[in-house]
N, C-alpha and C positions, 0 to 999 in steps of 0.2 A: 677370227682370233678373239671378239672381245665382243662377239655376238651383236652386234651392231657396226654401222656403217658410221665413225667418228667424222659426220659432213660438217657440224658446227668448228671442229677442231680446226679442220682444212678450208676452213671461208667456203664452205659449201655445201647449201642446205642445210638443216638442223640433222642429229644421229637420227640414226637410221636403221630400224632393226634390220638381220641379215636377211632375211626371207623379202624384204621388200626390194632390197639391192639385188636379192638373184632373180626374182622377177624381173627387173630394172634391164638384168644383164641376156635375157631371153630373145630368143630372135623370134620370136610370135605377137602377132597385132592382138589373136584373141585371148583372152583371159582365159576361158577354156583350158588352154594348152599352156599356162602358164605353172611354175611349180606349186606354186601358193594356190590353186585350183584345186587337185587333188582331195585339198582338206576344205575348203569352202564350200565345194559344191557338195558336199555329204552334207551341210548343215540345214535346218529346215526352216529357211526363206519363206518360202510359201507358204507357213502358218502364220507371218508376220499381218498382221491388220492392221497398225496404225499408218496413220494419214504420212504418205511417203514425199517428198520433193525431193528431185535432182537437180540440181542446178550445172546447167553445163554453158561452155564458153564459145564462143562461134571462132573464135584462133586457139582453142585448145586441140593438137591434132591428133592424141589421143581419145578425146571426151567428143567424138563425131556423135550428131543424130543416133546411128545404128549402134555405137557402142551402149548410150544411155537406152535405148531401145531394150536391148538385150540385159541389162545389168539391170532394169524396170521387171524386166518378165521372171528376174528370181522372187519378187517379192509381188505373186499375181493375185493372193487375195486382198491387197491394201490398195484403198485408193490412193493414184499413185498422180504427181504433177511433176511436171518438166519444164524447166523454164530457163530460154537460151538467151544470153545474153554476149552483147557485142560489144569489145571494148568503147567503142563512141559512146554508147547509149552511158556511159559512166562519165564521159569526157576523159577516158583513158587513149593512149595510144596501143597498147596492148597490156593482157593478162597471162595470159597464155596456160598451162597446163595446172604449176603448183601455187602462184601467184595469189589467189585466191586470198587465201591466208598469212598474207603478208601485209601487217601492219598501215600498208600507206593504202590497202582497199578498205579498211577499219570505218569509216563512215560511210561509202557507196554502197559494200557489198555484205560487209558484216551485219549491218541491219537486218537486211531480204531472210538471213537463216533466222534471225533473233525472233523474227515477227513470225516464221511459221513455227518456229519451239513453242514460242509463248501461246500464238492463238488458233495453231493449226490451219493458215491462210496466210493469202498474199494480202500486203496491203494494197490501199488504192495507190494508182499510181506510180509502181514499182517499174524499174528499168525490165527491158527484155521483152520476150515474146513468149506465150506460151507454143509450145512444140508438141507432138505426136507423143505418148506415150508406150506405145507397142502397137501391135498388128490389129487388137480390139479395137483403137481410137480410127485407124486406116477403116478399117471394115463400118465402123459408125456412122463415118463421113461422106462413106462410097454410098451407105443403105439411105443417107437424108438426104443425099442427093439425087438419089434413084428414086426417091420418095416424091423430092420438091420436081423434080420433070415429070414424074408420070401426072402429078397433079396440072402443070402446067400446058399439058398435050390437050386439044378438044376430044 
């Protein structure tokens, strides 16, 4: 009716355009198959080359390993980093999916984006782990390991 989702009106979430609400309202885990798809996956991801980071949340149960995996491999010519972080690692008790962006993580977690805008890099020291980035990082991992044992065989 008013082309967005009025969440700030109703004490919940901020507006909302409609396309994110009917996504919202979809019975599909993968993006893929969601409406808002359609028009995304025609765009071309895969000429992006700037230095990518995802930041995902270890109690977000939308934002699993495999989802940033997959949402990693539209954008496959950019070097690309992933880095999962656990609400502890904050001294949070939970984050969870939209939280991120919510005011009271403004000095934990706002920083980590601010410092890869600014210098394309994590700082030292930063909360989290870094994680797998697609099937290439898997395949990397398998080949230096199948490297470092055949070195260590007599």
């Amino acid at each position: 009716m008013c082309g967005y989702f009025p969440g700030k009106r109703l004490g919940w979430l901020e507006d909302t355009p409609a396309g994110v609400v009917k996504d919202w309202c979809g019975l599909s885990t993968r993006f893929e198959r969601l409406p808002s798809a359609r028009t995304l996956t025609t765009l071309p991801f895969s000429s992006v080359t700037a230095k990518t980071l995802a930041i995902s949340l270890s109690d977000d149960p939308f934002g699993t390993v495999a989802a940033i995996q997959r949402l990693l491999g539209y954008v496959s010519a950019s070097p690309r980093t992933h880095l999962r972080i656990a609400p502890q690692e904050i001294g949070a008790k939970a984050i969870g999916h939209l939280a991120f962006f919510h005011s009271r993580f403004q000095s934990t977690l706002w920083p980590i984006a601010l410092q890869w805008l600014r210098h394309g890099e994590l700082a030292e020291g930063m909360p989290g782990q870094l994680a797998p980035t697609g099937i290439s990082d898997c395949q990397a991992i398998a080949s230096a390991l199948e490297s470092a044992a055949s070195r260590s065989i007599p």
